[in-house]
matplotlib code that plots the C-alpha trace (Angstrom):
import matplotlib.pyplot as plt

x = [-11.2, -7.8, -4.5, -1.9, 2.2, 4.0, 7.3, 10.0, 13.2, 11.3, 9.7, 8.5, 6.0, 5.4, 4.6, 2.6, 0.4, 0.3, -1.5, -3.7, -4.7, -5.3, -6.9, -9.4, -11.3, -11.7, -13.0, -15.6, -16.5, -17.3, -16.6, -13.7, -10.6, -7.7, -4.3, -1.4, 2.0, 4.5, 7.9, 9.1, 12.5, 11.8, 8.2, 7.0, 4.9, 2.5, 1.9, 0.7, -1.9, -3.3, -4.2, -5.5, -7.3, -9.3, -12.3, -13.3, -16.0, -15.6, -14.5, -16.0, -12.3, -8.9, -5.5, -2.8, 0.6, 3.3, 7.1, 10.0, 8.4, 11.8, 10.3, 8.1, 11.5, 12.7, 15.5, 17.3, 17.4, 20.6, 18.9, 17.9, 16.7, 12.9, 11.3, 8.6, 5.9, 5.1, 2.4, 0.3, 0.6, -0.7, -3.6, -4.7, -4.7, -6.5, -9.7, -9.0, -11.1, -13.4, -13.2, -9.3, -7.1, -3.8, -0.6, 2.6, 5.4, 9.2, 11.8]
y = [-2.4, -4.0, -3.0, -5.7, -6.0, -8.3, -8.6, -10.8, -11.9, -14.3, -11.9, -15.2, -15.6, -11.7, -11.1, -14.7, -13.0, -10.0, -11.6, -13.5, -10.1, -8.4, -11.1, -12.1, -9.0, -9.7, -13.0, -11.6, -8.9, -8.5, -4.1, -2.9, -2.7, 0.1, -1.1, 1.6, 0.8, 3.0, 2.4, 4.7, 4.4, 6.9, 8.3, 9.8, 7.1, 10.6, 10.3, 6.6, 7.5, 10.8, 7.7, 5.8, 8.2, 9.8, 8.5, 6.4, 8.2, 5.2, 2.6, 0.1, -1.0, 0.3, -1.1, 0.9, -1.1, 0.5, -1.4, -1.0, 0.5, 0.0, 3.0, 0.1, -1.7, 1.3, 1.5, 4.9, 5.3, 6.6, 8.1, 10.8, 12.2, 10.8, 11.9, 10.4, 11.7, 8.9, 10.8, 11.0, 7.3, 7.2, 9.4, 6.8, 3.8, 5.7, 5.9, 4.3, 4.6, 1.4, 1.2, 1.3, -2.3, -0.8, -3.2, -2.4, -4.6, -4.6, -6.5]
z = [3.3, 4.8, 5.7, 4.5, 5.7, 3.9, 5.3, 4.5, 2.7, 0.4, -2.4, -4.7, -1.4, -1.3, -4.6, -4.4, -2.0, -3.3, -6.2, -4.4, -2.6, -5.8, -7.3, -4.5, -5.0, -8.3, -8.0, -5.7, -7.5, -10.9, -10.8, -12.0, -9.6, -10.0, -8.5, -7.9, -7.0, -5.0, -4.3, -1.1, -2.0, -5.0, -3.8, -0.4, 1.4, 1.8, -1.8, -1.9, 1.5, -0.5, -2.9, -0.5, 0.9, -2.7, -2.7, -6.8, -8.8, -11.5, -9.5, -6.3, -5.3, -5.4, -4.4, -2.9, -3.1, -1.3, -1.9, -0.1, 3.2, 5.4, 7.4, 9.1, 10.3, 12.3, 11.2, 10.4, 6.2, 4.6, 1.7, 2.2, -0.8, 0.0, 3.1, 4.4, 6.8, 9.0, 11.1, 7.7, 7.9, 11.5, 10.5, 7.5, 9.7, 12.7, 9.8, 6.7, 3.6, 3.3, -0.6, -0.2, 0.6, 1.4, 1.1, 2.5, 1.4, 3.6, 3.2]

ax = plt.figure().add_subplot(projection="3d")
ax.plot(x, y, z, "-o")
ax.set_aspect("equal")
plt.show()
C-alpha cells in the first residue's frame, strides 16, 4: 500500500516515475497487477477512490492512477462540469486499502 503525488511541470519525469512505480511491484512480485487510470478533468476523483477502495478477488495488487488532480493545488476550477467530492478523498487516506498503491498526478 502507498499513496504517491507527483507534482510538477516536467511530465517526461512524471510519467518516468510513474513507470518505475508500476513497474517495481512487478519486479517484486511475480502475481498479476491491474493498473487503472483516471483523469479528473473528465471523471469524478470519487470514482477513482471507489476503485481504490474494492477490494481484488483475482488479483494481489492494483494501481489506481489519478491525472490531472488540480483539486490538490487549491485552486478554484473553472470547469465545472466534473465535480469532485474531496471529503471522499479524506475518508480513503484516513484508512486506505493495503492491496491498493494510489497515485495522484498534478501539474
Amino acid at each position: 500500500m502507498g499513496i504517491y503525488v507527483l507534482f510538477g511541470l516536467e511530465t517526461y519525469l512524471m510519467e518516468k516515475e510513474l513507470a518505475r512505480i508500476i513497474n517495481k511491484e512487478s519486479r517484486d512480485n511475480s502475481s498479476d497487477l491491474s493498473v487503472n487510470v483516471y483523469d479528473c478533468e473528465e471523471t469524478p476523483v470519487q470514482t477513482a477512490i471507489q476503485d481504490a477502495e474494492m477490494l481484488s478477488l483475482m488479483l494481489e495488487r492494483k494501481k489506481v492512477i489519478i491525472k490531472n488532480a488540480s483539486f490538490l493545488t487549491g485552486q478554484k476550477s473553472n470547469d465545472k462540469k466534473v465535480k469532485h467530492d474531496l471529503e471522499t478523498v479524506e475518508r480513503y487516506l484516513e484508512e486506505p486499502n493495503e492491496e491498493t498503491d494510489l497515485i495522484f498526478m498534478v501539474k
